[in-house]
PyMOL Python script that loads the backbone (N, CA, C, O; Angstrom):
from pymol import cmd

cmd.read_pdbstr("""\
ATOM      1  N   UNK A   1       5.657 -18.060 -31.718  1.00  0.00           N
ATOM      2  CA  UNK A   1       5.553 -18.316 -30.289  1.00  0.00           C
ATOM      3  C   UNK A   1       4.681 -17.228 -29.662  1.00  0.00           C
ATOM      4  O   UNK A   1       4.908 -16.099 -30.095  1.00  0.00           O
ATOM      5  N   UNK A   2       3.520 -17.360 -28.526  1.00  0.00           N
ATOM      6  CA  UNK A   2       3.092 -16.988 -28.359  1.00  0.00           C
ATOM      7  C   UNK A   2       3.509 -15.724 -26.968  1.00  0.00           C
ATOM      8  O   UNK A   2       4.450 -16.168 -26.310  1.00  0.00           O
ATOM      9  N   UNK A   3       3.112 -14.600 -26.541  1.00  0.00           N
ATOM     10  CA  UNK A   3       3.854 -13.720 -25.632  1.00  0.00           C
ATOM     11  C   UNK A   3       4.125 -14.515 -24.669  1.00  0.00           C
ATOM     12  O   UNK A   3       5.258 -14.683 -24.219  1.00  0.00           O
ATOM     13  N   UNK A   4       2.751 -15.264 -24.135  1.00  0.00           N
ATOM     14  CA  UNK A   4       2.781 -15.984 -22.686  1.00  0.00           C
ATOM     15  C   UNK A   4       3.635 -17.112 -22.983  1.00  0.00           C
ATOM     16  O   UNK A   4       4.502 -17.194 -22.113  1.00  0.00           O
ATOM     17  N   UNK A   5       3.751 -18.100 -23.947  1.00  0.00           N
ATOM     18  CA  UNK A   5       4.917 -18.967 -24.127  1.00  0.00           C
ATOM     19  C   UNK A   5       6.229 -18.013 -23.578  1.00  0.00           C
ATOM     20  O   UNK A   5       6.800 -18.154 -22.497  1.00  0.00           O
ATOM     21  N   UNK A   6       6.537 -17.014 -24.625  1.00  0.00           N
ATOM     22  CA  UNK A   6       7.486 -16.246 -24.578  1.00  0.00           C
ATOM     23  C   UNK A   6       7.770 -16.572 -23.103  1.00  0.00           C
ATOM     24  O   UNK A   6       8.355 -17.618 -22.823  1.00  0.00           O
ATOM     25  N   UNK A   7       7.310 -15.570 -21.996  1.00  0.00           N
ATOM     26  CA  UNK A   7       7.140 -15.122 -21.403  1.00  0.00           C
ATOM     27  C   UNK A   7       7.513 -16.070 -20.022  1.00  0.00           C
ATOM     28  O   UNK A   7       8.131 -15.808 -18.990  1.00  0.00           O
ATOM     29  N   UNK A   8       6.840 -17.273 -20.513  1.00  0.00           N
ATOM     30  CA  UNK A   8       7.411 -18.711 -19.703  1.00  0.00           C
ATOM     31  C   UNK A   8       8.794 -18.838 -19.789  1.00  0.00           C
ATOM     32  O   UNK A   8       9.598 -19.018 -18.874  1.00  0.00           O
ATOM     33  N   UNK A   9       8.983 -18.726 -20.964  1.00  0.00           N
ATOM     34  CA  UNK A   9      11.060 -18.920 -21.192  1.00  0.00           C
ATOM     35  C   UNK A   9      11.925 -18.218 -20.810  1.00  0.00           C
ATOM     36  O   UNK A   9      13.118 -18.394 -21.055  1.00  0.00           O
ATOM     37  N   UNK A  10      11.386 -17.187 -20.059  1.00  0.00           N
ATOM     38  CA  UNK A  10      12.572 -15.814 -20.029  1.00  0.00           C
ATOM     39  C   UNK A  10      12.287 -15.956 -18.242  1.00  0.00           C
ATOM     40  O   UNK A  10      11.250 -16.262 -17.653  1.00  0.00           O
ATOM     41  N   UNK A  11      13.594 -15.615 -17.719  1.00  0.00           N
ATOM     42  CA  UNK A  11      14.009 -15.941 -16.400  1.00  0.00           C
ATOM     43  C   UNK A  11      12.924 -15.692 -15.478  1.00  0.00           C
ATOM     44  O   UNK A  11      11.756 -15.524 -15.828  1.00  0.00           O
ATOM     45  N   UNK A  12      13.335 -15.674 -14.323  1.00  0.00           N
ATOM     46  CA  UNK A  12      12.349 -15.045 -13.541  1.00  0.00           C
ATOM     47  C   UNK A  12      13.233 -13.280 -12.811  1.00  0.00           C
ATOM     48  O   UNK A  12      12.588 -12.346 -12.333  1.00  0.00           O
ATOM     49  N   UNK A  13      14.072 -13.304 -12.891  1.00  0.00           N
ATOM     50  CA  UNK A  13      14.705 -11.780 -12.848  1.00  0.00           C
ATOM     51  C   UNK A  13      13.961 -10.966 -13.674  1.00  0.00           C
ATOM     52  O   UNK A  13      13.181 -10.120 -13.239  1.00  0.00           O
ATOM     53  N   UNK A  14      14.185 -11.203 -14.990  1.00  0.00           N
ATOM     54  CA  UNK A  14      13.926 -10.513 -16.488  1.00  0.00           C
ATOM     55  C   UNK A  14      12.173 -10.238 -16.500  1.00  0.00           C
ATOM     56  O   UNK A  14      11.735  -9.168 -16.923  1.00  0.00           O
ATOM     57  N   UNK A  15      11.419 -11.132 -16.081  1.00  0.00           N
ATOM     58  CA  UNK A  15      10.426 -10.761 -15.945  1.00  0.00           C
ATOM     59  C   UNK A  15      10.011 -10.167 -15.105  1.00  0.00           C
ATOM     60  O   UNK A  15       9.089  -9.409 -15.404  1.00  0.00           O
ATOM     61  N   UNK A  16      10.536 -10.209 -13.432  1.00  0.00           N
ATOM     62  CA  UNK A  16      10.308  -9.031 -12.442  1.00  0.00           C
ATOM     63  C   UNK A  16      10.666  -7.483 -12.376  1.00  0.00           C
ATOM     64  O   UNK A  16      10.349  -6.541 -11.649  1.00  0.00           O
ATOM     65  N   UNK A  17      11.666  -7.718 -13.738  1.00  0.00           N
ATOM     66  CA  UNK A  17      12.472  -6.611 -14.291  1.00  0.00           C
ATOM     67  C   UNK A  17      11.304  -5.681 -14.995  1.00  0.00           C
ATOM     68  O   UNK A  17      11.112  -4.467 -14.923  1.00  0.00           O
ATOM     69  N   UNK A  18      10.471  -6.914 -15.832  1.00  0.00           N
ATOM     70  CA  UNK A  18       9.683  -6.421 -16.890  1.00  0.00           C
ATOM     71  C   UNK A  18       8.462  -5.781 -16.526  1.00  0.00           C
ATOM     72  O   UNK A  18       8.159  -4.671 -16.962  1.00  0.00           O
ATOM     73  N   UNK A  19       7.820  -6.373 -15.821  1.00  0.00           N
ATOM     74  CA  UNK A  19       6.525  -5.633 -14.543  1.00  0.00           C
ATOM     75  C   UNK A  19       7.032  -4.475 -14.011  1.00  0.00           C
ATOM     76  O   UNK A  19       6.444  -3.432 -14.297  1.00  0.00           O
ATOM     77  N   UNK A  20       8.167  -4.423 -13.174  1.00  0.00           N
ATOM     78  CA  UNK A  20       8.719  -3.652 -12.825  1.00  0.00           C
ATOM     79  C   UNK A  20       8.033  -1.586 -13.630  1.00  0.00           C
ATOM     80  O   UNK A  20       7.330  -0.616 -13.348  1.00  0.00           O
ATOM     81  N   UNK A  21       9.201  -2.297 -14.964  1.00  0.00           N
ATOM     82  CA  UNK A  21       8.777  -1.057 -15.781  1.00  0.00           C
ATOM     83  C   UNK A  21       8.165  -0.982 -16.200  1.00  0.00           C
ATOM     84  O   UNK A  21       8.296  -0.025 -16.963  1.00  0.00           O
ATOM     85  N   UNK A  22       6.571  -1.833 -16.375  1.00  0.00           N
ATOM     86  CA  UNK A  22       5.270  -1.942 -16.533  1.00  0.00           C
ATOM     87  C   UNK A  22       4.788  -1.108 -15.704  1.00  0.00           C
ATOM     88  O   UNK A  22       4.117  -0.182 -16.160  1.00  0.00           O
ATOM     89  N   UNK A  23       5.005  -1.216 -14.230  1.00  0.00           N
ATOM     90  CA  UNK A  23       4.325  -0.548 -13.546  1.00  0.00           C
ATOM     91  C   UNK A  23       5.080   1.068 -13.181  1.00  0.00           C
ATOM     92  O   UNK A  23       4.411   1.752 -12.407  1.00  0.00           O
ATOM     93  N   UNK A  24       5.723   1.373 -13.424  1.00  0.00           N
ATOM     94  CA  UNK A  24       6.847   2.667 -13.423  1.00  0.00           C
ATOM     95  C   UNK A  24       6.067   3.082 -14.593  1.00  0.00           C
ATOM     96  O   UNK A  24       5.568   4.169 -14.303  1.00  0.00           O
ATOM     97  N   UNK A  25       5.617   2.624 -16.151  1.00  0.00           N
ATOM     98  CA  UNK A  25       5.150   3.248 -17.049  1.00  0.00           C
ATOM     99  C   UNK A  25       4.167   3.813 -16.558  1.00  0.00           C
ATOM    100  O   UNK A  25       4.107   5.040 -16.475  1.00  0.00           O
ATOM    101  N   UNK A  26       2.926   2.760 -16.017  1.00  0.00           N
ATOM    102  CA  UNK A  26       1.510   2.761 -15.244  1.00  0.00           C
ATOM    103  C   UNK A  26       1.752   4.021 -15.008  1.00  0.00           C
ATOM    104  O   UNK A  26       1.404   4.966 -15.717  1.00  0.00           O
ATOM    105  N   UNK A  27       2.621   4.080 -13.562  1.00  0.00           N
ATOM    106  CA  UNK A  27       2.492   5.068 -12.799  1.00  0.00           C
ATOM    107  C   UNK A  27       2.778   6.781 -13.298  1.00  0.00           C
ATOM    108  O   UNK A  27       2.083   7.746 -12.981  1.00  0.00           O
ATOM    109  N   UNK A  28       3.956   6.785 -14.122  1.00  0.00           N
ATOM    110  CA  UNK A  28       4.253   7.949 -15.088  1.00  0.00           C
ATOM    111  C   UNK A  28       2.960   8.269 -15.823  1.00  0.00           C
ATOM    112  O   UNK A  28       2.840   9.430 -16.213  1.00  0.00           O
ATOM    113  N   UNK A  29       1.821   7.276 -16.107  1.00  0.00           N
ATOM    114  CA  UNK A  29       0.562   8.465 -16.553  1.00  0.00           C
ATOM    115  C   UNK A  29      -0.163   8.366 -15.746  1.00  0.00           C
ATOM    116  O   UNK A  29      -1.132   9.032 -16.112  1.00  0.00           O
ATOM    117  N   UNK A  30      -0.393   7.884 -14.674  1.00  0.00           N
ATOM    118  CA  UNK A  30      -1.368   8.391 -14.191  1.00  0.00           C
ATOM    119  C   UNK A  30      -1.155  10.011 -13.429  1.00  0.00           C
ATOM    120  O   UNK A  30      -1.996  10.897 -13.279  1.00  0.00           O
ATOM    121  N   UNK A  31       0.462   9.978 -12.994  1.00  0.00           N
ATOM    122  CA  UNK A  31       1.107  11.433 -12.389  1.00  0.00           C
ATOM    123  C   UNK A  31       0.428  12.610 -13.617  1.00  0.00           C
ATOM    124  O   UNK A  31      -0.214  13.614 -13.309  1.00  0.00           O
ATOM    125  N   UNK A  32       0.820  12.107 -15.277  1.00  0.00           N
ATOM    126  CA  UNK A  32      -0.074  12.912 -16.310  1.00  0.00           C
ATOM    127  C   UNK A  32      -1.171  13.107 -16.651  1.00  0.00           C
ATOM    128  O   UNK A  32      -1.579  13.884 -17.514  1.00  0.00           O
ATOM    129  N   UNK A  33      -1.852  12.256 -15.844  1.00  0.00           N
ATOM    130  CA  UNK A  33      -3.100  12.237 -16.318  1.00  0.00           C
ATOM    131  C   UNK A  33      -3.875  13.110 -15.149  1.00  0.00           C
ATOM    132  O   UNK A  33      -4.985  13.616 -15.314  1.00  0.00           O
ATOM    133  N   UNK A  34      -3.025  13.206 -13.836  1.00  0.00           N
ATOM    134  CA  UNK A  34      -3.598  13.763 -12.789  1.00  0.00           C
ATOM    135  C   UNK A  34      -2.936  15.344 -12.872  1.00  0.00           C
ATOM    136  O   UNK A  34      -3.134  16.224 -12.034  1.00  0.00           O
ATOM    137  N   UNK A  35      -2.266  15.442 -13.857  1.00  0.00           N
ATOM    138  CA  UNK A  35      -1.366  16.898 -14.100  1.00  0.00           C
ATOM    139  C   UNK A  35      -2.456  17.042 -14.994  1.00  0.00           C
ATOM    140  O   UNK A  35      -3.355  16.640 -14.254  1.00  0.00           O
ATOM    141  N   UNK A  36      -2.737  17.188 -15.532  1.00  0.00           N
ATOM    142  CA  UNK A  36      -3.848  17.595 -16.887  1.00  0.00           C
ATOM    143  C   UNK A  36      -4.986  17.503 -16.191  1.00  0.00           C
ATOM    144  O   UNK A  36      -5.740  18.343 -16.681  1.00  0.00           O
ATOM    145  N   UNK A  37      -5.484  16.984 -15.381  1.00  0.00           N
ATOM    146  CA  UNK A  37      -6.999  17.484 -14.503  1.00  0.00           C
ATOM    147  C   UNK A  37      -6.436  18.440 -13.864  1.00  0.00           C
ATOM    148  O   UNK A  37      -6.894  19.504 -14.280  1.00  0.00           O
ATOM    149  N   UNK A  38      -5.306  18.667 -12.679  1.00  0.00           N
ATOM    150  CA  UNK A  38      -5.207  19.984 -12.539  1.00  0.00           C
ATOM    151  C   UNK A  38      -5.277  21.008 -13.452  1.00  0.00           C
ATOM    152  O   UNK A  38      -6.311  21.647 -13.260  1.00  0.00           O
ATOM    153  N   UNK A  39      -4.716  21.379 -14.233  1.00  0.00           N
ATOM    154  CA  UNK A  39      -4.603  22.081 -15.067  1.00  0.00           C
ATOM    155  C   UNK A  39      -5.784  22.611 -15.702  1.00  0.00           C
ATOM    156  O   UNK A  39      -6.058  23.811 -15.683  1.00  0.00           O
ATOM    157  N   UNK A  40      -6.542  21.659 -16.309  1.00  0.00           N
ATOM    158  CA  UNK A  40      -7.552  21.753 -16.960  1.00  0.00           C
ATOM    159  C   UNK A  40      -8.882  22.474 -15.496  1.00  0.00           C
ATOM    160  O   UNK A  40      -9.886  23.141 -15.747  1.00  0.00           O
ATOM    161  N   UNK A  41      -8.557  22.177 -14.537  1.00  0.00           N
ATOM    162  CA  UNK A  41      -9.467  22.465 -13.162  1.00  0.00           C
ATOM    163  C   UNK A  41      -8.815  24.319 -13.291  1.00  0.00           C
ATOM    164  O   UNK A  41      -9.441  25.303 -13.686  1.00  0.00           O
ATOM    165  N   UNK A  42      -7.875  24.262 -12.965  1.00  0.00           N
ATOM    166  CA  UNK A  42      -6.914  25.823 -12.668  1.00  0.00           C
ATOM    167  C   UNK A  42      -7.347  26.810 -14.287  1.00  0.00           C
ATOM    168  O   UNK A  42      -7.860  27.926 -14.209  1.00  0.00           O
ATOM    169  N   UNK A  43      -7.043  26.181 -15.559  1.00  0.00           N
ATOM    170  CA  UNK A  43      -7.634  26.931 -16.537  1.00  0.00           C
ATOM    171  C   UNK A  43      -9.437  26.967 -16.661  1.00  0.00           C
ATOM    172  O   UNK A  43      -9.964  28.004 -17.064  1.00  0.00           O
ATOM    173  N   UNK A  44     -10.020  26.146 -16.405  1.00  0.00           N
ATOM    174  CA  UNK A  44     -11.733  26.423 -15.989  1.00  0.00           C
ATOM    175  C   UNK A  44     -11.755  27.345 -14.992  1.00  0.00           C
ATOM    176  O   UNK A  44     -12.643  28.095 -15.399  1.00  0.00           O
ATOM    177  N   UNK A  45     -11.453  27.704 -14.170  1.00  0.00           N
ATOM    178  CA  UNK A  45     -11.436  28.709 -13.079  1.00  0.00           C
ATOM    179  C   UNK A  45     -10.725  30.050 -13.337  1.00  0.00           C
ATOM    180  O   UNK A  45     -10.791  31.086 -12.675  1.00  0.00           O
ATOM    181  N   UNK A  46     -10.166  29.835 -14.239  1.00  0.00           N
ATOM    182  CA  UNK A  46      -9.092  31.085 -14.898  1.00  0.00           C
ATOM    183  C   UNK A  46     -10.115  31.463 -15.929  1.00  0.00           C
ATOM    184  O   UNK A  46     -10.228  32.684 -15.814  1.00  0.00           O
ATOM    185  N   UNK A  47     -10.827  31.090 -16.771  1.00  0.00           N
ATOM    186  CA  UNK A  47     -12.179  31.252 -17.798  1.00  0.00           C
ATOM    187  C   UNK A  47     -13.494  31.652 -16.769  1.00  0.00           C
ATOM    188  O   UNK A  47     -14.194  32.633 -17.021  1.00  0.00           O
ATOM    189  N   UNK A  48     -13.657  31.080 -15.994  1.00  0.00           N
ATOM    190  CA  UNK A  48     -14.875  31.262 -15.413  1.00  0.00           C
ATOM    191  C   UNK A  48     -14.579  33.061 -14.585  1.00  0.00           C
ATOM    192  O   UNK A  48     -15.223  34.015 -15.022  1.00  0.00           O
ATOM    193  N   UNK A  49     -13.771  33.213 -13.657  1.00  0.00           N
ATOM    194  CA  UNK A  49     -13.260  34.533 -13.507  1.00  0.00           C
ATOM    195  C   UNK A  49     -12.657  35.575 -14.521  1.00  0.00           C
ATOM    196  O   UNK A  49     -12.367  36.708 -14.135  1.00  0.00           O
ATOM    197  N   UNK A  50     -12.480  35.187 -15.777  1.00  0.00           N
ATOM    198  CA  UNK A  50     -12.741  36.142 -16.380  1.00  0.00           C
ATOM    199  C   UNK A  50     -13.830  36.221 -17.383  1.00  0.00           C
ATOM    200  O   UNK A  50     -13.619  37.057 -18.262  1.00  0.00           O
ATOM    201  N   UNK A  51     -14.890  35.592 -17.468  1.00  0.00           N
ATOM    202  CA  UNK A  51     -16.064  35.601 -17.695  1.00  0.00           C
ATOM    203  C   UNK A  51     -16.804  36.080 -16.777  1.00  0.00           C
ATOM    204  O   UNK A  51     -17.954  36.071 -17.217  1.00  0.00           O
ATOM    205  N   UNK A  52     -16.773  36.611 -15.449  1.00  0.00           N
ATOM    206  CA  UNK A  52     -17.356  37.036 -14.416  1.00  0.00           C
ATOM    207  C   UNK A  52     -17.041  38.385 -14.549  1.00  0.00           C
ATOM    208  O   UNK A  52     -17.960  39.119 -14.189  1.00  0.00           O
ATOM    209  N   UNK A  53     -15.927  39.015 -14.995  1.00  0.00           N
ATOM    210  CA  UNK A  53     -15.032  40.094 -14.546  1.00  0.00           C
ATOM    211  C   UNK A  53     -15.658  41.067 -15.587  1.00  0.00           C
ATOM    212  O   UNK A  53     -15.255  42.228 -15.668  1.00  0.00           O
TER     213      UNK A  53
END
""", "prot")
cmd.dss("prot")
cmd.show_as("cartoon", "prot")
cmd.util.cbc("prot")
cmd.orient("prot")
């Protein structure tokens, strides 16, 4: 059976359920993905001043 078959058969709760934590995942990396450009911004600037120094 195919996902989207699947996907037809299963309630409509269960699937608003399922997006749901689709998008809660989404959102948990992009918070990481925007923590690691800080970071990576704050350690380039931490290298660049002590390459200056």
């Amino acid at each position: 059976m195919s996902e989207r078959s699947a996907a037809r058969q299963e309630s409509l709760p269960k699937r608003r359920q399922q997006r749901e934590r689709s998008a809660e995942r989404w959102e948990e990396m992009a918070r990481a993905a925007e923590e690691t450009e800080r970071r990576t911004a704050i350690n380039e600037a931490q290298k660049r001043a002590r390459d200056m120094a």
